[in-house]
MIDOSE-1310 file (N, C-alpha, C; in nm, 2 decimals, decimal comma, always signed):
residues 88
xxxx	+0,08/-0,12/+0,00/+0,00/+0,00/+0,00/+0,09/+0,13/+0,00; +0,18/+0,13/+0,06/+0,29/+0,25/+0,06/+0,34/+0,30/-0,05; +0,31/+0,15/-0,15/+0,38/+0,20/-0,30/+0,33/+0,27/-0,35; +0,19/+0,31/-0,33/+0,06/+0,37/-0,40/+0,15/+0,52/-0,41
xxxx	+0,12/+0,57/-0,24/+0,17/+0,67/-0,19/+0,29/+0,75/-0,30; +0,39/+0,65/-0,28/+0,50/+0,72/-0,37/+0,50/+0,71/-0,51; +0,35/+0,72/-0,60/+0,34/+0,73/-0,72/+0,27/+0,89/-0,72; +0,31/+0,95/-0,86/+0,27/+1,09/-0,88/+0,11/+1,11/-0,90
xxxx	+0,07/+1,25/-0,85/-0,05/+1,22/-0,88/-0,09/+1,26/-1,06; -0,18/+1,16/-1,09/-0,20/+1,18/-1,21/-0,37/+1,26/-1,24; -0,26/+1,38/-1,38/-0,36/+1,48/-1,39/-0,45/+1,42/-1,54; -0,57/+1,43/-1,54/-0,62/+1,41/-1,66/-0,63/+1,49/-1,75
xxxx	-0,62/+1,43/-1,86/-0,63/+1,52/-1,98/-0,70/+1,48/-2,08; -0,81/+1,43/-2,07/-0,94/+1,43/-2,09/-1,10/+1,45/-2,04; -1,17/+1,47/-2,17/-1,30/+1,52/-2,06/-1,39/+1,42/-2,12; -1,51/+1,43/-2,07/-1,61/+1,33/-2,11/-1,69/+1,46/-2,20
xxxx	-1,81/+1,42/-2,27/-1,91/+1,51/-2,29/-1,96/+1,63/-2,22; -1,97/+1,59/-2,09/-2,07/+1,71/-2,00/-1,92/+1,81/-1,98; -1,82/+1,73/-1,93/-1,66/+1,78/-1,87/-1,67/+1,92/-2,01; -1,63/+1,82/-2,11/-1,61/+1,96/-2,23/-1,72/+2,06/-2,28
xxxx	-1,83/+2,01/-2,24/-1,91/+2,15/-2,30/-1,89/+2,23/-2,17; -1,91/+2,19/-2,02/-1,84/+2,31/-1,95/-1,74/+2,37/-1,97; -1,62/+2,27/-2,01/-1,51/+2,38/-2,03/-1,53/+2,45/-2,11; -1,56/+2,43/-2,23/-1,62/+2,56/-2,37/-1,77/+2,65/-2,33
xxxx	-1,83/+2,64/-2,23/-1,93/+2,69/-2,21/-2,06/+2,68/-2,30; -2,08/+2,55/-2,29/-2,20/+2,52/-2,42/-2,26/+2,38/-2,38; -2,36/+2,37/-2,43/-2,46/+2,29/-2,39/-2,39/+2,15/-2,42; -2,46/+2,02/-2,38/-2,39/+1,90/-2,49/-2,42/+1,87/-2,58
xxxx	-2,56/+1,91/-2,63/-2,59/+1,93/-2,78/-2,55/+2,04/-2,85; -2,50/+2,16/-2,85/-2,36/+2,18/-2,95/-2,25/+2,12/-2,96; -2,19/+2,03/-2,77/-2,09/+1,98/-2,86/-2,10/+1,86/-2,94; -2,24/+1,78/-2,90/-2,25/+1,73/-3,01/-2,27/+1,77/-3,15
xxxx	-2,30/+1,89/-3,18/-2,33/+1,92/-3,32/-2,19/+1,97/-3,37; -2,13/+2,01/-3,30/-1,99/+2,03/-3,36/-1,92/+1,90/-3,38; -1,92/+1,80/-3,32/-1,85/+1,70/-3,33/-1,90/+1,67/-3,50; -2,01/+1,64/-3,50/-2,07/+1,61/-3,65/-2,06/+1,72/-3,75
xxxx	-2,09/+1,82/-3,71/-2,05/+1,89/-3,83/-1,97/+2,02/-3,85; -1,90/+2,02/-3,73/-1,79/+2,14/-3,70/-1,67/+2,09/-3,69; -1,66/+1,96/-3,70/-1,50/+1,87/-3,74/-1,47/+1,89/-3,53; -1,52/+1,91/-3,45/-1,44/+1,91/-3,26/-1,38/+1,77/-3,29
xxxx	-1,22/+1,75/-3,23/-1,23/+1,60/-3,26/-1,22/+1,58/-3,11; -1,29/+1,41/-3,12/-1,34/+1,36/-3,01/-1,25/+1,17/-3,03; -1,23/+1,13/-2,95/-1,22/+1,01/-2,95/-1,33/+0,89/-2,91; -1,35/+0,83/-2,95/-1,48/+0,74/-2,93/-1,43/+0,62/-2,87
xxxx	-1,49/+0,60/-2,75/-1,46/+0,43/-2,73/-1,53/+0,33/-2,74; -1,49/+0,20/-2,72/-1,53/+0,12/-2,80/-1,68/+0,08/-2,79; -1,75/+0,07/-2,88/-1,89/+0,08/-2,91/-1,96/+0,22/-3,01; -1,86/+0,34/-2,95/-1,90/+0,47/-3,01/-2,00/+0,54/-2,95
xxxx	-2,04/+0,48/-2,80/-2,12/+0,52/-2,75/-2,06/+0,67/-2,67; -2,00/+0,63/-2,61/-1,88/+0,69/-2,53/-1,75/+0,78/-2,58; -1,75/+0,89/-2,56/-1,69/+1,02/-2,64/-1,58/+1,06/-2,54; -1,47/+1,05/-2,57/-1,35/+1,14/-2,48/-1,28/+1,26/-2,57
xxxx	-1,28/+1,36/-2,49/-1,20/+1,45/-2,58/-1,08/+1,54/-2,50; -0,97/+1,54/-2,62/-0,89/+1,58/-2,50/-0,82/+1,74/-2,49; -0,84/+1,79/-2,39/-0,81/+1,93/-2,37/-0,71/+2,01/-2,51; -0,60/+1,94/-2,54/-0,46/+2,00/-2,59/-0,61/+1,96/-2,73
xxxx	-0,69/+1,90/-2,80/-0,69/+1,89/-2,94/-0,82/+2,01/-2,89; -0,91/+2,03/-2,78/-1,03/+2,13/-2,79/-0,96/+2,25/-2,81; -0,82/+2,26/-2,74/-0,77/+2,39/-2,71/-0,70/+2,41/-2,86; -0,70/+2,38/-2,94/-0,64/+2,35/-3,06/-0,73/+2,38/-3,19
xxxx	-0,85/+2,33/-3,17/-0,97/+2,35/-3,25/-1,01/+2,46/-3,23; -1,04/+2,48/-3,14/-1,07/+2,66/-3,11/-1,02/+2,73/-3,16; -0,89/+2,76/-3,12/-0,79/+2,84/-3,19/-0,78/+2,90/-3,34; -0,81/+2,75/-3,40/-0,82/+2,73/-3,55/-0,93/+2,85/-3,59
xxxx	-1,03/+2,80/-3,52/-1,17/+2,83/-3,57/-1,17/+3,00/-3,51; -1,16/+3,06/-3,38/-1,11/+3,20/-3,34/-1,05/+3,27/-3,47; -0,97/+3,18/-3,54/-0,85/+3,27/-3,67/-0,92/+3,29/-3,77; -1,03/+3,19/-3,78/-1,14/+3,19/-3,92/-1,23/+3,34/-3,89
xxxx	-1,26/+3,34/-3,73/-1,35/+3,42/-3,74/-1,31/+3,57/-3,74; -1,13/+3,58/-3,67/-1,11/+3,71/-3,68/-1,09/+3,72/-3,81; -1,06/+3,61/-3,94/-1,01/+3,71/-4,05/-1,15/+3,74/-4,18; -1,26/+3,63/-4,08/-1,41/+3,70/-4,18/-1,41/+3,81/-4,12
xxxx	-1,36/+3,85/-3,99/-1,40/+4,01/-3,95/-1,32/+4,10/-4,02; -1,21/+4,07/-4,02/-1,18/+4,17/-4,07/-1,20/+4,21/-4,22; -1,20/+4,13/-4,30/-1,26/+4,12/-4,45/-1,36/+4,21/-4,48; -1,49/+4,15/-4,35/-1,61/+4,23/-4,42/-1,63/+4,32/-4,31
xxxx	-1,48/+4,38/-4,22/-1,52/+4,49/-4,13/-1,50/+4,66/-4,22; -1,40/+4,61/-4,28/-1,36/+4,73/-4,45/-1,53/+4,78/-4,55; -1,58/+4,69/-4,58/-1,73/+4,67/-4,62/-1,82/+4,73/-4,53; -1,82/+4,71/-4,39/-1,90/+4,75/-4,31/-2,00/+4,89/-4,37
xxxx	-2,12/+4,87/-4,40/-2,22/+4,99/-4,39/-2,21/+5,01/-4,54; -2,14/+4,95/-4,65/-2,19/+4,99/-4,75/-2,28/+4,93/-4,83; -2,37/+4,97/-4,91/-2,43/+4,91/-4,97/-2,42/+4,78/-5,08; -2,50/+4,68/-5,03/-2,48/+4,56/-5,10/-2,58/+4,50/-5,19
xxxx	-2,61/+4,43/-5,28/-2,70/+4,39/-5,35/-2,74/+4,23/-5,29; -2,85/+4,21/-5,25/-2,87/+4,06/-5,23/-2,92/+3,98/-5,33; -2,83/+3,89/-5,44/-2,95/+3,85/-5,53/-2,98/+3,69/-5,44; -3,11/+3,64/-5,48/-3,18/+3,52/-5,43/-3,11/+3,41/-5,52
């Protein structure tokens, strides 16, 4: 039992479903809709029932997607207020 003692404590670095939509602040049905159609990657275990995702790839995906959004801003922050034509 002492041997336990002198092992390090081990930190996780993964979340389950509920774990990661708190960390991202979002329900678990966005993170499920991201997973399907927003590319979040998740690891699945066996069966596929069961979703692990791990911190370094959420903190990773985000990032990505943050850089998409600052550079639609800035694109159509230049445009801002001018007039545009909408065709259907």
């Amino acid at each position: 039992m002492s041997e336990l003692k002198d092992l390090p404590e081990v930190t996780r670095s993964t979340f389950d479903t509920k774990e990661a939509a708190a960390y991202l602040g979002v329900s678990v049905d966005t993170i499920r809709r991201w997973v399907h159609k927003e590319g979040l990657p998740c690891l699945r275990m066996a069966g596929g029932r069961k979703w692990l995702f791990k911190k370094e790839y959420i903190d990773r995906w985000m990032e990505k997607r943050m850089n998409i959004d600052q550079q639609f801003e800035e694109k159509y922050e230049k445009e801002y207020g001018k007039l545009r034509i909408l065709k259907p």
